[in-house]
C-alpha positions in Angstrom: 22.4 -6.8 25.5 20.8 -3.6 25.6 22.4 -0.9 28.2 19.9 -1.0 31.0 21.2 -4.5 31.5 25.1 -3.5 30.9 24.3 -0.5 34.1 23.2 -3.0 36.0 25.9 -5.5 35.8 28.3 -2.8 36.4 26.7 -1.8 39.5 26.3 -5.1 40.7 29.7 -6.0 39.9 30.5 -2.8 42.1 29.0 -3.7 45.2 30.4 -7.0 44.9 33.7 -5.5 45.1 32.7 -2.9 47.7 33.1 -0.1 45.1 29.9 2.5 45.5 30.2 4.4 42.4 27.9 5.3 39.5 29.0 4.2 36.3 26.6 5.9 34.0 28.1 9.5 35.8 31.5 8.1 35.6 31.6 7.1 32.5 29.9 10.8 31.0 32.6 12.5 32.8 35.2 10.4 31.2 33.5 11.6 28.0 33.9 15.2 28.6 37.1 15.1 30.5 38.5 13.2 26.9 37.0 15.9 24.9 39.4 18.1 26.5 42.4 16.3 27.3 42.6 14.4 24.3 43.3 17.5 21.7 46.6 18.3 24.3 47.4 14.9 23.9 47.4 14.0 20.3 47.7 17.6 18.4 50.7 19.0 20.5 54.5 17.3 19.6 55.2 17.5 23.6 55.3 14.0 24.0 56.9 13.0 20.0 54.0 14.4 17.9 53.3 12.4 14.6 56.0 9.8 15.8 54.5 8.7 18.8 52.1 6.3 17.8 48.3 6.9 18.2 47.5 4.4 21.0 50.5 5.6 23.0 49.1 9.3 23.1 45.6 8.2 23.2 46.6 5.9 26.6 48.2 8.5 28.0 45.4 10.4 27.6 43.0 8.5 29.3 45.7 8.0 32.2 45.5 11.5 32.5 41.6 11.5 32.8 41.4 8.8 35.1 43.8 10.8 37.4 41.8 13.6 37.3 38.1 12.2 37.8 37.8 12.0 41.3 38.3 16.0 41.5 35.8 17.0 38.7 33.1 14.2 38.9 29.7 14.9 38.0 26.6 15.9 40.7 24.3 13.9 38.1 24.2 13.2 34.4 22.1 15.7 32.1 18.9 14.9 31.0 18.9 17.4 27.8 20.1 15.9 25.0 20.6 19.2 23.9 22.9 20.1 26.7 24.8 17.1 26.5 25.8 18.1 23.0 26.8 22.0 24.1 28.7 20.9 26.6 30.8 18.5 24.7 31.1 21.1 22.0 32.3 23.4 24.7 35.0 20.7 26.1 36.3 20.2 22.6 36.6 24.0 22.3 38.9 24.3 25.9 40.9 21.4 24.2 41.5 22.6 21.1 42.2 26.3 22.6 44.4 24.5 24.9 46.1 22.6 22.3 47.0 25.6 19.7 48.6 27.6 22.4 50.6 24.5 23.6 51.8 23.8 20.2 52.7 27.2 19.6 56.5 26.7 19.8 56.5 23.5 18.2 54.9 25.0 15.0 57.1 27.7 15.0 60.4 25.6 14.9 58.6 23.4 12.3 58.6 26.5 10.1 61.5 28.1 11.1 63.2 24.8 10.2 61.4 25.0 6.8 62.7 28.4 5.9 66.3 27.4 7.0 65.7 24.7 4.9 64.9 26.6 1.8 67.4 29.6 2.4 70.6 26.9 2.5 69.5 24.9 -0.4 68.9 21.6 2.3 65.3 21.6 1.0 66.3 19.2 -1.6 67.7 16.4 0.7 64.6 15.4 2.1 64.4 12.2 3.7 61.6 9.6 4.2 60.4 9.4 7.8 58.8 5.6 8.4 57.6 7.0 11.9 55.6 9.9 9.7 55.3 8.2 6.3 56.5 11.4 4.6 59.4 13.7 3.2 60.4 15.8 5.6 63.7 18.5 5.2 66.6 18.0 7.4 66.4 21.1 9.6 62.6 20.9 10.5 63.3 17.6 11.4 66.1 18.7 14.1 64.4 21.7 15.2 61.2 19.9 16.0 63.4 16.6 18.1 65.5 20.0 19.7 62.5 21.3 20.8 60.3 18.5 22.1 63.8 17.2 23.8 64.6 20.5 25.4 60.3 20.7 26.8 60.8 17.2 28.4 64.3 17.8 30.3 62.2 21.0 31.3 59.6 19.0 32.8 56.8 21.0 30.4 54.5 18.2 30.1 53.9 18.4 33.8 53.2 22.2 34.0 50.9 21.7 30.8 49.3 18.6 33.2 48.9 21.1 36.1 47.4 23.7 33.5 44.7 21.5 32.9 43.5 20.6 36.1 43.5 24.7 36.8 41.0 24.7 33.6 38.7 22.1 35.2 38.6 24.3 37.9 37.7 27.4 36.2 36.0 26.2 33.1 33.8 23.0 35.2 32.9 20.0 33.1 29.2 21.1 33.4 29.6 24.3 32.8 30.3 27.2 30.2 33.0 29.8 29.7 31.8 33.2 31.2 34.2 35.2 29.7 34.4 36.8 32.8 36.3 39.9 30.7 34.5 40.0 27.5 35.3 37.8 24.6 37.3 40.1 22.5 39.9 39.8 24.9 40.0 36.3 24.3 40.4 36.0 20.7 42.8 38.7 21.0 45.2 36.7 22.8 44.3 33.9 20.5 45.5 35.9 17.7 48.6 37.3 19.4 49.5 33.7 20.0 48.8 33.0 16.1 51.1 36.0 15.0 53.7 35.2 17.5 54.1 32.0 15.7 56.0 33.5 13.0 57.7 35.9 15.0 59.3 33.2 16.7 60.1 31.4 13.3 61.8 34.4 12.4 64.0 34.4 15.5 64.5 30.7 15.4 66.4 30.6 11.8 67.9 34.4 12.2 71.5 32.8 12.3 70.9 30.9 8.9 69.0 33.8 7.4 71.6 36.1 8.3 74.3 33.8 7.3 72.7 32.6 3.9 72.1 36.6 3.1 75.7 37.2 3.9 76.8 34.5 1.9 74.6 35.4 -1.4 76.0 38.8 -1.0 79.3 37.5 -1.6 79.3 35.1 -3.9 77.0 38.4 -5.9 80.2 40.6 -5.8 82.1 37.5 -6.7 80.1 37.5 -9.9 80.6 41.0 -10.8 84.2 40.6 -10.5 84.4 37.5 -12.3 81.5 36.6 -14.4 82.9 33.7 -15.5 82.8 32.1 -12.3 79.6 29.3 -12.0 78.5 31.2 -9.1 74.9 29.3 -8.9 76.9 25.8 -8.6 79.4 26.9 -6.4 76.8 28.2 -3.8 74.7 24.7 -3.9 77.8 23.6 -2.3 78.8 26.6 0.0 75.5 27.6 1.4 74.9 24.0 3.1 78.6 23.7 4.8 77.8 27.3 6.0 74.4 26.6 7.1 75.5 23.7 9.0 78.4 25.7 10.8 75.9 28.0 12.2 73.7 26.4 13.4 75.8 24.3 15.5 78.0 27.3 16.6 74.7 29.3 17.4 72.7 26.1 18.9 73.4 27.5 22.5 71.5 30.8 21.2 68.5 29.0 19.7 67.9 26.7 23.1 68.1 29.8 24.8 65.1 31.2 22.9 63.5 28.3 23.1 63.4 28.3 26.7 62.2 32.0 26.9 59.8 31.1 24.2 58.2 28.2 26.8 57.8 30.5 29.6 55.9 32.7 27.3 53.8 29.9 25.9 52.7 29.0 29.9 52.1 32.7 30.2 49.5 32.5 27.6 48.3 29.2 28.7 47.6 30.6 31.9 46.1 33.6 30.7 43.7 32.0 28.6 42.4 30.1 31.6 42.2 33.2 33.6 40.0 34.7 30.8 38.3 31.8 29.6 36.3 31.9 33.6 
């Protein structure tokens, strides 16, 4: 069945339901609105990350795009191939832009979790994940679930919802960025959110780091008093219990930051909308 005849059923199956509507320009701006919601929807942990399974974010993206069709529908479908192919280019651009800066705090309490990992020793009790079909450490595991857990009771997702329909409004479906203040700004903010990302690693396992350095200090000077003391075995058995102390008598510090941390991630969000017009 070749699509001229597929068009035409649609349409006559439209006006048999009293629904006036052009399929061929509905279903193109399906096409690009996908291209940019998509990348939000599968490449940020907001909603569970690699345990949520694929359909589930891919549905909900789609949901999403059927929402917001009747606001950003197409005039009429390109004829340029050419065009066609820039355009979606430049959708998958906005959503992959989109998608790094969302993910921004979720990367950085993956690596923070990693480095509190390796500076208690926990790096060795890795445990197989069936949601993620791989070893993952303990504390990148709990910083990730804290994370996404604390951007959900925050209501996040919808803010990151509402910052998508703003970029629909300022970067159209059929159109291009202007860069309205040059481009440099732009990929300066870009990087700032790159570098950032470690920043807030840093800041995320500063208890643990702190408290691992503290305890290595010690259990140094306990070796240069008494050299005969197994200092390396004993501290595969301190550093852990210590670790774990901390984290829990310092969890109300690390939500904290991660709080301040998302209202610096919708700042940037916003402001690379702003400049992306």
């Amino acid at each position: 069945m070749d699509t001229g005849r597929i068009q035409d059923m649609l349409a006559h199956t439209g006006e048999q339901l009293g629904i006036h509507t052009n399929f061929s320009l509905m279903l193109v701006t399906m096409a690009l609105l996908l291209c940019r919601v998509l990348p939000v929807m599968t490449l940020t942990p907001m909603i569970g990350g690699e345990t949520t399974p694929t359909e589930v974010k891919f549905g909900l993206g789609v949901i999403i795009a059927l929402v917001l069709v009747p606001q950003v529908a197409l005039e009429r479908i390109p004829q340029s191939p050419v065009y066609v192919v820039g355009v979606l280019m430049k959708e998958l651009f906005v959503g992959y832009t989109l998608a790094f800066i969302v993910g921004r705090v979720f990367d950085a309490a993956n690596v923070g979790g990693q480095l509190m990992d390796n500076l208690s020793g926990t790096n060795m009790a890795q445990v197989l994940v069936p949601a993620l079909q791989q070893q993952v450490s303990l504390y990148a595991s709990l910083k990730v679930q804290l994370f996404v857990t604390l951007f959900l009771t925050l209501d996040g997702h919808h803010l990151v919802i509402n910052a998508l329909a703003d970029s629909l409004i300022t970067v159209p479906l059929d159109g291009f960025p202007h860069f309205s203040h040059g481009m440099w700004p732009f990929f300066q903010l870009v990087a700032r959110v790159f570098g950032d990302l470690f920043m807030v690693a840093l800041a995320v396992c500063a208890p643990v780091l702190l408290a691992a350095f503290l305890t290595d200090l010690a259990l140094g000077m306990i070796n240069r008093v008494a050299p005969q003391v197994q200092v390396f075995f004993i501290a595969m058995q301190i550093k852990p219990a210590v670790s774990i102390l901390v984290v829990f008598t310092a969890i109300h510090l690390i939500l904290a930051r991660a709080q301040h941390e998302f209202g610096d991630m919708f700042k940037f969000l916003r402001e690379a909308i702003r400049l992306l017009g």
